[in-house]
C-alpha positions as CSV (number, residue, x, y, z in Angstrom):
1,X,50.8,109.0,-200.7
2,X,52.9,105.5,-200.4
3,X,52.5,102.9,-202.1
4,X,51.6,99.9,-199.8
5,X,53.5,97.4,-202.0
6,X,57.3,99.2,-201.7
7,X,59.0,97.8,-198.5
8,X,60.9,101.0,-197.9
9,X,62.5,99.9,-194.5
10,X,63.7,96.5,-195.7
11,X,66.9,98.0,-197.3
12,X,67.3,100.4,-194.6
13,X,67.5,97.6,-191.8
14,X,69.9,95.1,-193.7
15,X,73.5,95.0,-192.6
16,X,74.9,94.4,-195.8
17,X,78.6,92.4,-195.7
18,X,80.8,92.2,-199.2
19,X,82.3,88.4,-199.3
20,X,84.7,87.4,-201.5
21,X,84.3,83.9,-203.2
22,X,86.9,81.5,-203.9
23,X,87.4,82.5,-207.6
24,X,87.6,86.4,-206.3
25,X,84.0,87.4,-207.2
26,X,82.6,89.9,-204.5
27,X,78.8,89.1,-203.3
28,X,76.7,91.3,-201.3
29,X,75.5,89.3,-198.4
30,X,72.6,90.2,-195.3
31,X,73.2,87.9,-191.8
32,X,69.5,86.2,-191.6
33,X,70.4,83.7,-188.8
34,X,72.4,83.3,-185.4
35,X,73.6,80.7,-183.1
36,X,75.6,79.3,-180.8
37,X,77.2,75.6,-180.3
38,X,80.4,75.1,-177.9
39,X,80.9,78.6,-176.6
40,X,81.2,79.9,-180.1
41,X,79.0,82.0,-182.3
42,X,77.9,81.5,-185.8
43,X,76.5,83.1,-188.2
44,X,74.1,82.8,-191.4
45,X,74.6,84.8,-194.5
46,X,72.4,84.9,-197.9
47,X,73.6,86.2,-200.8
48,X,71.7,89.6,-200.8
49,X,70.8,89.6,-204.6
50,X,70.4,85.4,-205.0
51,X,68.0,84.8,-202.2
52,X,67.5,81.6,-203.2
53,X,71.3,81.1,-203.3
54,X,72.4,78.1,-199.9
55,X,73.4,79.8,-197.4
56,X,77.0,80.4,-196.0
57,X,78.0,79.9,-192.3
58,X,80.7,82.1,-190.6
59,X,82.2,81.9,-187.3
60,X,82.1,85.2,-185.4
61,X,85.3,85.8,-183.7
62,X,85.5,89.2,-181.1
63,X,88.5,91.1,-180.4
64,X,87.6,94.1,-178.5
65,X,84.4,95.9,-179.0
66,X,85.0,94.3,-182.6
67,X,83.4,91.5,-184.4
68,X,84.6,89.6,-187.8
69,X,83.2,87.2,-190.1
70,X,86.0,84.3,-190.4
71,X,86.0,81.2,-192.8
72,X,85.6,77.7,-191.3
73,X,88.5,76.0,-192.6
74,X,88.6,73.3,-190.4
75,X,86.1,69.9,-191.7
76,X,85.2,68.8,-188.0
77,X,84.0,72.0,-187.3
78,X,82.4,72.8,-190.8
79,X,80.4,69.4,-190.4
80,X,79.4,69.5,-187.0
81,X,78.1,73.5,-187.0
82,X,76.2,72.5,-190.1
83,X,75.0,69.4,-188.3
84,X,73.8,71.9,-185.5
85,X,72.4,74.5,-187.5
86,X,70.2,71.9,-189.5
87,X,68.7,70.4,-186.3
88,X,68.1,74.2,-184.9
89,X,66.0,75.1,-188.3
90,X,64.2,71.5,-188.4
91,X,63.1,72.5,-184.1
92,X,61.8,75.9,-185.9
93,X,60.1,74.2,-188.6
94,X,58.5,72.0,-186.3
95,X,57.7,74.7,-183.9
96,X,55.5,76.2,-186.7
97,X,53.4,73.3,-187.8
């Protein structure tokens, strides 16, 4: 008989993604969020074993039937996706109450 306090499919369901930090350390992240702002989509990662770790937002860029994870380099773009993606969770939290 299972336990009813293991998750079991939890692990099974996460896309895990390896990203590489500035000072070379490797960190096992899981997408949580999606969105898009100006034709372009972004994504949401959480470090997999620091939960409570901030987020990190990745463009998605497509070539083919393939996806990657790039970098935002750019500070207009950094600031105004993070400006997006702030008002998108405050709707959701809102939504909720």
């Amino acid at each position: 008989m299972s336990n009813p306090n293991e998750d079991h499919c939890h692990e099974q369901d996460e896309e895990i993604f390896v990203v590489t930090d500035a000072e070379g350390n490797e960190h096992e992240m899981v997408m949580v969020y999606t969105f898009e702002s100006e034709d372009q989509a972004y994504a949401v990662l959480l470090d997999r074993n620091d939960p409570d770790s901030d987020g990190v937002i990745f463009r998605i860029e497509e070539d083919g039937d393939d996806a990657f994870l790039v970098s935002i380099e750019d500070d207009e773009e950094w600031e105004r996706i993070v400006a997006v993606y702030n008002e998108l969770t405050k709707e959701e939290m809102d939504d909720r109450i």
